[in-house]
N, C-alpha and C positions, 0 to 999 in steps of 0.2 A: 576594553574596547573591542568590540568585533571585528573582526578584520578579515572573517572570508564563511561564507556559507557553504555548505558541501550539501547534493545530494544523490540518495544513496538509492539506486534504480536496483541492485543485483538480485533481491528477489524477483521482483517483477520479472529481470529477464529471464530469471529462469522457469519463472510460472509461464511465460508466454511461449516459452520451447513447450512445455507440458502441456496448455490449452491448446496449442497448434497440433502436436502431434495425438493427442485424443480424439479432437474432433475430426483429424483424418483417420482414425478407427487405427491407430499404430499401437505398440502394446507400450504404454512408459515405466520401462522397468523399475520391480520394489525398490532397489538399490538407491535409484534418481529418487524416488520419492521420498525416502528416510534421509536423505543427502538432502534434500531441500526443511526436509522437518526439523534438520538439524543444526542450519546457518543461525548463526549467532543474535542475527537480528529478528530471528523467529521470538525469541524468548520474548518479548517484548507484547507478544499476542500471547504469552500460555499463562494459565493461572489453574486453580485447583479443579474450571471446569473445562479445558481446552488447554491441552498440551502437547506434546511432539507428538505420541501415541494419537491424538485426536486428530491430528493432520494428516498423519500416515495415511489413519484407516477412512477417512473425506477422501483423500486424492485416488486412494487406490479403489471406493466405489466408485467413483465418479471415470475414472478410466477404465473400469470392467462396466459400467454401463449399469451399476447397480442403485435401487433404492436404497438410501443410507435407512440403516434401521436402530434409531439411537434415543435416547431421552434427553440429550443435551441441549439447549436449545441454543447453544453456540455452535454445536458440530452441524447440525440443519441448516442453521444461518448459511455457514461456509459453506455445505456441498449444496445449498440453491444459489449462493454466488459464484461458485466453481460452474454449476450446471450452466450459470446465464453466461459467461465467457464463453463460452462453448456454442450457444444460439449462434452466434455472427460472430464474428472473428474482425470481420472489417470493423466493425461498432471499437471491440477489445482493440483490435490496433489505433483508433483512430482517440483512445482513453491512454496507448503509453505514448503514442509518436510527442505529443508535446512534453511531455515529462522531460524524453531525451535531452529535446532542447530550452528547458528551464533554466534561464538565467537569473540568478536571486541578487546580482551585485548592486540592482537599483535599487533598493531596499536595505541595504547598509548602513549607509547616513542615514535615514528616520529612523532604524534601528538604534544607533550610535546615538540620537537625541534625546532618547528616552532613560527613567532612570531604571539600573540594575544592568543595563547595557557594560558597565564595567566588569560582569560576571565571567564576562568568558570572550576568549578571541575568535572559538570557533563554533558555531551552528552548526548540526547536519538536520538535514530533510528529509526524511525515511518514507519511503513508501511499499505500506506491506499489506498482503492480500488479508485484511480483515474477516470478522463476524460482524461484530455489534458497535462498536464504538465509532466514532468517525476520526475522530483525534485522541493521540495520549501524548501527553511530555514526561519527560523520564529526563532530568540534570539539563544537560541542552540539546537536547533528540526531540524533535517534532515529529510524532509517527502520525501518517494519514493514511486511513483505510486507502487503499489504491478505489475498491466496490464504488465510493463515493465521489469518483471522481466522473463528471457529467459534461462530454463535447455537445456540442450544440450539432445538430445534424447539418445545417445550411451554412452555419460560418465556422472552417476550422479554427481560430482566432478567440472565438469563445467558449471558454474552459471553465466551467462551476462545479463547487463544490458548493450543495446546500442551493442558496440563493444567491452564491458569492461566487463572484470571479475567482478565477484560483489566485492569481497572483497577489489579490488583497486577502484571500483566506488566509495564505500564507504569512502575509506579514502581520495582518491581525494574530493567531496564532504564537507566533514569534514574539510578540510586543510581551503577550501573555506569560509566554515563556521567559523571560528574560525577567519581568516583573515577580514573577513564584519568587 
């Protein structure tokens, strides 16, 4: 029985220190950048063609202001969504400000009614600055591209991901997840 969702914003915050301080032309030192290539919930994004090494060298073009020069077509993906955080900043804050305040405990009970809901007590909701994928599940981790997350410019209120609201992404998602 599920008994609590958790989600897990700490990349994002740390990418939003790093989109902030880039696009005001600040230098984000290698250090910061290997320290974020190296959080545990990165692994989650690397595979044989996008790994720590591939993050590094995205963030540190992308903050020297350089053309990534690369054949990967995961590493491109990332430093054109690293580049588009960078356009507006107001857009980027106004894609974490509701994350902050995501509340998932309405969607427990329909979780909890569904079969495979006995798998596990606890949920988390990951959210990490993607390439390609828009979702993975990994045991009971729901990773969503942060890139694919869509405010509605007119009503803060409306948050899609796709063609879906987030909060039904989510729980769709989840139903998914608990069903594997």
């Amino acid at each position: 029985m599920i008994k609590r969702i958790t989600i897990k914003l700490n990349v994002i915050e740390g990418m939003l220190y790093y989109w902030q301080a880039t696009a005001e032309k600040e230098k984000v030192g290698e250090n910061y950048i290997i320290n974020m290539a190296e959080l545990p919930e990165m692994t989650y994004l690397y595979d044989s063609e996008f790994n720590q090494e591939s993050m590094r060298k995205v963030l540190s073009a992308v903050s020297n202001r350089e053309v990534l020069n690369s054949d990967s077509k995961k590493e491109r993906k990332f430093w054109n969504n690293n580049m588009w955080m960078l356009e507006d900043l107001e857009y980027t804050n106004m894609m974490v400000k509701p994350l902050k305040t995501l509340n998932l405990d309405s969607i427990i009970d329909e979780l909890n009614s569904k079969n495979g809901s006995e798998k596990y007590e606890e949920l988390e909701v990951i959210f990490l600055p993607g390439h390609q994928d828009e979702y993975s599940i990994v045991g009971n981790k729901l990773i969503i591209n942060f890139f694919r997350v869509k405010p509605d410019l007119y009503d803060e209120y409306k948050i899609m991901i796709g063609e879906t609201l987030l909060l039904d992404y989510i729980e769709e998602k989840l139903i998914e997840l608990i069903s594997e």
